[in-house]
C-alpha positions as a LaTeX table, in Angstrom:
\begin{tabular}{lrrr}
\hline
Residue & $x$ (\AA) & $y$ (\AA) & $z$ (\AA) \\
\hline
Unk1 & $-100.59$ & 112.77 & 87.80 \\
Unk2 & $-99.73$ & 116.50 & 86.82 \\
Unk3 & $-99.17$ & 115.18 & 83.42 \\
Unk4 & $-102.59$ & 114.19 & 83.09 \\
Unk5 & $-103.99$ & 117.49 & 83.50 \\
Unk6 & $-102.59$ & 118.61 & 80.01 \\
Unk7 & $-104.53$ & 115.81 & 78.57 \\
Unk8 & $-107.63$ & 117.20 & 76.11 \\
Unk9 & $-109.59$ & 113.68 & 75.35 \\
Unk10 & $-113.71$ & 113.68 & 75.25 \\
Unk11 & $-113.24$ & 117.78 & 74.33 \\
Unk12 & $-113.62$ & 119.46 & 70.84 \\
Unk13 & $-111.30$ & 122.50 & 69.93 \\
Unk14 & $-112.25$ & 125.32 & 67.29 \\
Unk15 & $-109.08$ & 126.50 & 65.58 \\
Unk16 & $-108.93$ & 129.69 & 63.41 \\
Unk17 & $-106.82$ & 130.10 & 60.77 \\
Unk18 & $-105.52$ & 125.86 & 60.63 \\
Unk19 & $-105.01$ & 125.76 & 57.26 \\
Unk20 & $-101.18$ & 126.26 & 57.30 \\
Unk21 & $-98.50$ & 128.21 & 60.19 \\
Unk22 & $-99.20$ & 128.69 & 63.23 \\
Unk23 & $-102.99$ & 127.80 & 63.45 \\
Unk24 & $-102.03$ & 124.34 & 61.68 \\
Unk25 & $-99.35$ & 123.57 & 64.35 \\
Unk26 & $-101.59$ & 124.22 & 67.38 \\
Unk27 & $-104.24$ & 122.21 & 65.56 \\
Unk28 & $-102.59$ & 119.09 & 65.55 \\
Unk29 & $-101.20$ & 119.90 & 69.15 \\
Unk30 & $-104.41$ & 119.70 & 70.40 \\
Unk31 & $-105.29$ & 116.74 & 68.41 \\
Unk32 & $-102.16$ & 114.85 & 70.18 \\
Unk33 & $-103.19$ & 115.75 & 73.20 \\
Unk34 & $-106.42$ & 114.48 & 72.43 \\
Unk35 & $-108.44$ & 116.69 & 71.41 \\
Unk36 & $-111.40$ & 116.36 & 68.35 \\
Unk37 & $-110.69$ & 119.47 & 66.29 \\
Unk38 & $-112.61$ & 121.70 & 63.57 \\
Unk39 & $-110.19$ & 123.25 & 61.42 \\
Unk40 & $-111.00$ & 126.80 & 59.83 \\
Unk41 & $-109.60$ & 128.17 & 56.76 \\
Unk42 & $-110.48$ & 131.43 & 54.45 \\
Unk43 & $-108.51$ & 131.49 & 51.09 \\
Unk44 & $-107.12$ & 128.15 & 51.57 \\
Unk45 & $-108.47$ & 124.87 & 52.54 \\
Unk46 & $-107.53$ & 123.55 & 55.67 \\
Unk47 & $-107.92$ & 119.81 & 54.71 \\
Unk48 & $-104.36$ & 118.90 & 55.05 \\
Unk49 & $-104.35$ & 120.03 & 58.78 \\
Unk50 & $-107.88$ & 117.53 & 58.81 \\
Unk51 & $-106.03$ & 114.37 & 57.72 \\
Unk52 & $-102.92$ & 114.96 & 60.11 \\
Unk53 & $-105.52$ & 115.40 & 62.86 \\
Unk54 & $-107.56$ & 112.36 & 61.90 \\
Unk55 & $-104.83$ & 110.23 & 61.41 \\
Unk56 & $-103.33$ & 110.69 & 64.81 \\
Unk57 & $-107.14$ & 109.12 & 65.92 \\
Unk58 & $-109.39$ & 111.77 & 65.78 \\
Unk59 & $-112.04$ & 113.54 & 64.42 \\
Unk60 & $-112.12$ & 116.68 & 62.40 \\
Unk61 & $-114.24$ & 119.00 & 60.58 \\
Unk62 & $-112.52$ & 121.64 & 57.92 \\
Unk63 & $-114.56$ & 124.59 & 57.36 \\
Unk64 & $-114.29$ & 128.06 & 55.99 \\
Unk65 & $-115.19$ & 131.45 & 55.41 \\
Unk66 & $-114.11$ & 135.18 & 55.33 \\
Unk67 & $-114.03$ & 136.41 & 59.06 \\
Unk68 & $-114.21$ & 140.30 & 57.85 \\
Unk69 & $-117.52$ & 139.34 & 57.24 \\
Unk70 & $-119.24$ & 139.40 & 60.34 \\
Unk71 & $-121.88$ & 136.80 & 59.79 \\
Unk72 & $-119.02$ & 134.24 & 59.73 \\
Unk73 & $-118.39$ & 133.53 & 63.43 \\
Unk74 & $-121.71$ & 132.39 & 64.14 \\
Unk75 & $-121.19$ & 129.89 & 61.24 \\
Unk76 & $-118.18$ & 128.66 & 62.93 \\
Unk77 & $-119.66$ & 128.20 & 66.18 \\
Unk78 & $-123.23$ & 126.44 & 64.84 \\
Unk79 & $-120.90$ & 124.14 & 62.08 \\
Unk80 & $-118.72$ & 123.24 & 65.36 \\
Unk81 & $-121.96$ & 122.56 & 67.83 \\
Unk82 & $-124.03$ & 120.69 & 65.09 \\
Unk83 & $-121.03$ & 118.36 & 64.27 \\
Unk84 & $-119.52$ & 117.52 & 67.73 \\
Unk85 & $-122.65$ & 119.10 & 69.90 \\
Unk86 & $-119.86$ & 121.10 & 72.42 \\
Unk87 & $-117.50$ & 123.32 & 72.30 \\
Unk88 & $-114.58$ & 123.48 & 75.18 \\
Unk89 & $-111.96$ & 125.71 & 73.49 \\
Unk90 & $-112.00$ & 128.19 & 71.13 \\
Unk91 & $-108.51$ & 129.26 & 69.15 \\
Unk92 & $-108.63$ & 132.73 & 67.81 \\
Unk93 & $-105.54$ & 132.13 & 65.79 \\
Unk94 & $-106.83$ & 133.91 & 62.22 \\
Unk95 & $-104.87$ & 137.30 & 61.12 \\
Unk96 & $-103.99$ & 139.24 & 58.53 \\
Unk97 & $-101.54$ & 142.10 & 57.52 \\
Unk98 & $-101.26$ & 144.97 & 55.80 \\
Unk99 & $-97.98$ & 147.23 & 55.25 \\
Unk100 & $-97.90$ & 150.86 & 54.47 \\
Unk101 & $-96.64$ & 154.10 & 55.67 \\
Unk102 & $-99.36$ & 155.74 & 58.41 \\
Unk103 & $-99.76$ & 158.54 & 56.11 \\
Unk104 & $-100.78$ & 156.29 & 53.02 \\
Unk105 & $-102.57$ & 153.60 & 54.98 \\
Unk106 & $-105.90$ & 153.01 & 53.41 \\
Unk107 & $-109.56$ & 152.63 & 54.90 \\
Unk108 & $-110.26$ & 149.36 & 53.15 \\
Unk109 & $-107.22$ & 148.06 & 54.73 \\
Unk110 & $-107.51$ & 149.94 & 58.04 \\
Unk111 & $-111.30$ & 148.34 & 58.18 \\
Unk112 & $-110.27$ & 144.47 & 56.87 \\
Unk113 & $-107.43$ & 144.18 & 59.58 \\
Unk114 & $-109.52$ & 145.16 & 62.04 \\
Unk115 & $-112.54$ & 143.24 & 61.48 \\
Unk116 & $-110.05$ & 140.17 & 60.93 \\
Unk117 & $-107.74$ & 140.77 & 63.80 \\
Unk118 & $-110.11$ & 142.11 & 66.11 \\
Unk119 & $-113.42$ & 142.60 & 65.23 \\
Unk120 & $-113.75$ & 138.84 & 64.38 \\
Unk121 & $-111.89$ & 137.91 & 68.27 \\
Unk122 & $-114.56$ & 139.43 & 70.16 \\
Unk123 & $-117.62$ & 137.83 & 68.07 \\
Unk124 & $-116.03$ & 133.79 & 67.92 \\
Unk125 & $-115.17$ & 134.48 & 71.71 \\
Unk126 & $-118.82$ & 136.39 & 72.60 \\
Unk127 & $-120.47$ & 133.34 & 71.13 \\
Unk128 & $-118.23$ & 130.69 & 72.59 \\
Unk129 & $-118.95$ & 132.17 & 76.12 \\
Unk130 & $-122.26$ & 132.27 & 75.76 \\
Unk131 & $-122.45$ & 128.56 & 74.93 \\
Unk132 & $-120.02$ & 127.77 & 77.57 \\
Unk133 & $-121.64$ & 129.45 & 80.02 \\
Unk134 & $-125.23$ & 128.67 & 79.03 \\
Unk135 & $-124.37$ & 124.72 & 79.10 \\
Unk136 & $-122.29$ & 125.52 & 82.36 \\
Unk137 & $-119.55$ & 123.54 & 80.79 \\
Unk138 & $-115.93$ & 125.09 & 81.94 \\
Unk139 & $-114.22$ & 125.77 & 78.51 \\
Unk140 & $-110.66$ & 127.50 & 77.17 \\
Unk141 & $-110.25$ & 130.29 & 75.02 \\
Unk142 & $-107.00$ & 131.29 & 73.84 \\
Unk143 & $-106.38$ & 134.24 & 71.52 \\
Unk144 & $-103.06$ & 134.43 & 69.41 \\
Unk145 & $-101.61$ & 138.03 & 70.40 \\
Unk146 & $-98.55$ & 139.51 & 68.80 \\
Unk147 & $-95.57$ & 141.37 & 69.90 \\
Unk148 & $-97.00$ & 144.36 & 68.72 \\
Unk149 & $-99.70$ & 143.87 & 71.74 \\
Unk150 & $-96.67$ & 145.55 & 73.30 \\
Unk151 & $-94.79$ & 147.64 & 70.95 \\
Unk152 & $-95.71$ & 149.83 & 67.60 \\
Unk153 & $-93.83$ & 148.45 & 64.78 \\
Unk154 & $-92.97$ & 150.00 & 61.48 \\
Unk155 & $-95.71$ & 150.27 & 58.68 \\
Unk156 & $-98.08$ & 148.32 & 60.14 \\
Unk157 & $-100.64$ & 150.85 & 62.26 \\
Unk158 & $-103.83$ & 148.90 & 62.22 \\
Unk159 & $-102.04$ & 145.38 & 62.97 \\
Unk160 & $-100.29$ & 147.27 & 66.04 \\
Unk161 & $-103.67$ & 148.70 & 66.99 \\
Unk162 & $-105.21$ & 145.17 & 66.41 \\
Unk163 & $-103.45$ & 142.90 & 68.46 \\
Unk164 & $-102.91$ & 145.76 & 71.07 \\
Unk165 & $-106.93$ & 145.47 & 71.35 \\
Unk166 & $-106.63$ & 141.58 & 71.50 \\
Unk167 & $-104.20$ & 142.04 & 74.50 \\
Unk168 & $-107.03$ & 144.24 & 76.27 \\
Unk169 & $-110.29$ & 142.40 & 74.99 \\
Unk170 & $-108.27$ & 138.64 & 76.49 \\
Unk171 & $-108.20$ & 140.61 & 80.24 \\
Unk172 & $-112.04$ & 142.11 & 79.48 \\
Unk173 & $-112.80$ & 138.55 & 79.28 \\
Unk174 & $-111.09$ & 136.98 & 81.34 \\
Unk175 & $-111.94$ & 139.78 & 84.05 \\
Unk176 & $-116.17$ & 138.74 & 83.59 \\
Unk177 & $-115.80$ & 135.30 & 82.99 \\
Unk178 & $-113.42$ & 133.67 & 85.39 \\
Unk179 & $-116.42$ & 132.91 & 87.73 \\
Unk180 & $-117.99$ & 130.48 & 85.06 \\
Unk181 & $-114.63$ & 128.48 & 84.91 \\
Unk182 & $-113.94$ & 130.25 & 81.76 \\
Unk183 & $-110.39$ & 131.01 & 81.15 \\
Unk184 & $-109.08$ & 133.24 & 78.85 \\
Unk185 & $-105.64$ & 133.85 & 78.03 \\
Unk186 & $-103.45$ & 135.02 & 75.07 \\
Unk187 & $-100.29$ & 133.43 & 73.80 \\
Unk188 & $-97.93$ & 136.19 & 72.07 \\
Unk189 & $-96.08$ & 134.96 & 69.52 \\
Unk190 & $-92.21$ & 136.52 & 68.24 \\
Unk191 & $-90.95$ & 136.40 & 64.79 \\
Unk192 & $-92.31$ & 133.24 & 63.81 \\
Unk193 & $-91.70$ & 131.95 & 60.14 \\
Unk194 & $-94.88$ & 132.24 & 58.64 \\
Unk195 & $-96.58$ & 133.73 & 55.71 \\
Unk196 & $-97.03$ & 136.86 & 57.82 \\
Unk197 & $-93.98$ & 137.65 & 57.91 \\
Unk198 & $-92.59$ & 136.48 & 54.64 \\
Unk199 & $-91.67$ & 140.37 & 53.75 \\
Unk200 & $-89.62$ & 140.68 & 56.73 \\
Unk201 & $-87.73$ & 137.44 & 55.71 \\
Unk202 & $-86.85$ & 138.75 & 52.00 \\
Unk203 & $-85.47$ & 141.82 & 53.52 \\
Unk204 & $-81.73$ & 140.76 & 54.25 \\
Unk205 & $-81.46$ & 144.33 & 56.31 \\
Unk206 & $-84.38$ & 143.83 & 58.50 \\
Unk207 & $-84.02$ & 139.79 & 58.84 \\
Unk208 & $-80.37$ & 140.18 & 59.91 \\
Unk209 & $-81.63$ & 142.74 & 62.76 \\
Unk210 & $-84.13$ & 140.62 & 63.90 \\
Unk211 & $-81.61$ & 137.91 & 64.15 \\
Unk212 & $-79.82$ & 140.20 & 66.34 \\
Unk213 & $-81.99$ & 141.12 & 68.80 \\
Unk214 & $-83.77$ & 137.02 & 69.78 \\
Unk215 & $-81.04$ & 135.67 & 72.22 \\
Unk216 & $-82.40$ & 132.30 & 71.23 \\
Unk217 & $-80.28$ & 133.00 & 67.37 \\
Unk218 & $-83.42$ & 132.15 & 65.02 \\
Unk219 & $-86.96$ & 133.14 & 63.77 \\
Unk220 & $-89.81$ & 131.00 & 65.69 \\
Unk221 & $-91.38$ & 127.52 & 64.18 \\
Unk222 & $-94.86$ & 127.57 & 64.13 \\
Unk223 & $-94.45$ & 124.21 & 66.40 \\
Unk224 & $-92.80$ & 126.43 & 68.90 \\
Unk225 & $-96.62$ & 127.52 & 70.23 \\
Unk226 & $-97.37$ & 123.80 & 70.86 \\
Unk227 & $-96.61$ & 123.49 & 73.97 \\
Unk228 & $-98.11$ & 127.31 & 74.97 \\
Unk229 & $-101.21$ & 126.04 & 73.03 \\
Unk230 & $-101.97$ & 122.78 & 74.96 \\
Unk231 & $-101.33$ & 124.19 & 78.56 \\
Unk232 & $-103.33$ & 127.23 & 78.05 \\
Unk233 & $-106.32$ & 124.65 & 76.97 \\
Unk234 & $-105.77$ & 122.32 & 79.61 \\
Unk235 & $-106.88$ & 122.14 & 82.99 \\
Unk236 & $-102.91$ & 122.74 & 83.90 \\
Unk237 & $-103.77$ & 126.43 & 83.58 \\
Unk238 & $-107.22$ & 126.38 & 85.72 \\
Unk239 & $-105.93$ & 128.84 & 87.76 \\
Unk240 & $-104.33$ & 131.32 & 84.83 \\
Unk241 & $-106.40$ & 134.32 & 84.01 \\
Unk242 & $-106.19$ & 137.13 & 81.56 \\
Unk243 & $-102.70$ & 136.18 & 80.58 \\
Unk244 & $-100.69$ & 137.19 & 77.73 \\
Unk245 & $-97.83$ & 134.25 & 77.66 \\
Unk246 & $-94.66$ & 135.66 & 75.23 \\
Unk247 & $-93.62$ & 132.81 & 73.26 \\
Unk248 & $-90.53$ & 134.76 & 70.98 \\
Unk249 & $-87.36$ & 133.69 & 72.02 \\
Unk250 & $-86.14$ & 136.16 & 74.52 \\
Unk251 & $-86.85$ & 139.07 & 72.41 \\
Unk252 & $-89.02$ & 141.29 & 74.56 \\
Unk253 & $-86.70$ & 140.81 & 77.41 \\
Unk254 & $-83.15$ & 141.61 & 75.43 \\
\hline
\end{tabular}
């Protein structure tokens, strides 16, 4: 019987960021789990995440669009509602990056991480809530956090400050909307080989300390969030509010 309250079949999921990684993976977790899901992408098309989701049974929708731009969001949200007519969880998996000393770090990038990172979080989950709590429909939102929700990094000030924010803004949310049956919680991911972090992979020096310090001996699979992804939109975690869960291989306890 427990296993049944992981099951997602009848809802419709809104993933950020599908096209490829770690937004891709939970997208098609979902979708095995039963789940209909709409697919976002920006630069890159997230079609090939579509036809792995609709060949496992079930529907998708790719869309796209630039989420520093702040119209965006509510394009998401009306695409999702006009196509499925619900929406019962909401992925905010959709980053970006930018590397430079503090003293060199530009505005244009300051302002486009935050508005991606950030920024974006709070509008996708604003409007999700307020559909989820105007239909009184329980619903799920889970935002993709980083281990730099808990520590500074090197070079990387406004992705630090970012996902610090998306720590705080998941317990904000959490904190007002728990009474509506909305639950929203945060999965953190570790070094996970993505795009993201395809610098950090090049850099034999840096790679080789990294290696060092994950007592599980390798760099994260975007598949590894599967599991993190599904309970945390399930009605397993009903009772799980505000949480950030650390999905990284034991580094943030070694």
């Amino acid at each position: 019987m427990i296993l049944d309250a992981f099951k997602l079949e009848g809802q419709t999921a809104l993933v950020t960021g599908a096209s490829a990684g770690l937004g891709a993976a939970i997208a098609v977790a979902l979708a095995a789990a039963g789940a209909n899901v709409v697919a976002h992408g920006n630069s890159r098309e997230p079609n090939a995440t579509c036809r792995i989701i609709k060949d496992s049974g079930r529907r998708s929708l790719a869309v796209r669009g630039d989420l520093a731009d702040k119209a965006v969001p509510r394009q998401l949200i009306t695409q999702t509602l006009d196509e499925f007519g619900r929406l019962d969880i909401l992925i905010n998996n959709a980053g970006t990056i930018r590397r430079a000393p503090a003293v060199d770090y530009s505005e244009a990038d300051w302002t486009t991480v935050i508005e991606v990172n950030l920024s974006s979080v709070f509008r996708l989950s604003q409007l999700a809530g307020k559909h989820m709590i105007e239909t009184g429909h329980s619903g799920k939102i889970v935002n993709i956090a980083s281990l730099l929700s808990f520590q500074g990094g090197i070079t990387v000030p406004a992705y630090a400050a970012s996902k610090g924010g998306v720590a705080q803004l998941t317990k904000a949310l959490a904190n007002e909307w728990a009474k509506y049956k909305i639950n929203v919680n945060a999965i953190a991911p570790g070094y996970m080989l993505t795009d993201n972090t395809a610098a950090l992979q090049a850099d034999e020096t840096r790679n080789r300390q990294i290696l060092e310090r994950i007592p599980a001996g390798r760099w994260g699979e975007p598949e590894d969030l599967a599991g993190a992804a599904v309970f945390l939109s399930s009605a397993a975690s009903d009772y799980v509010n505000g949480h950030v869960l650390v999905v990284d291989g034991g580094w943030l306890g070694r």
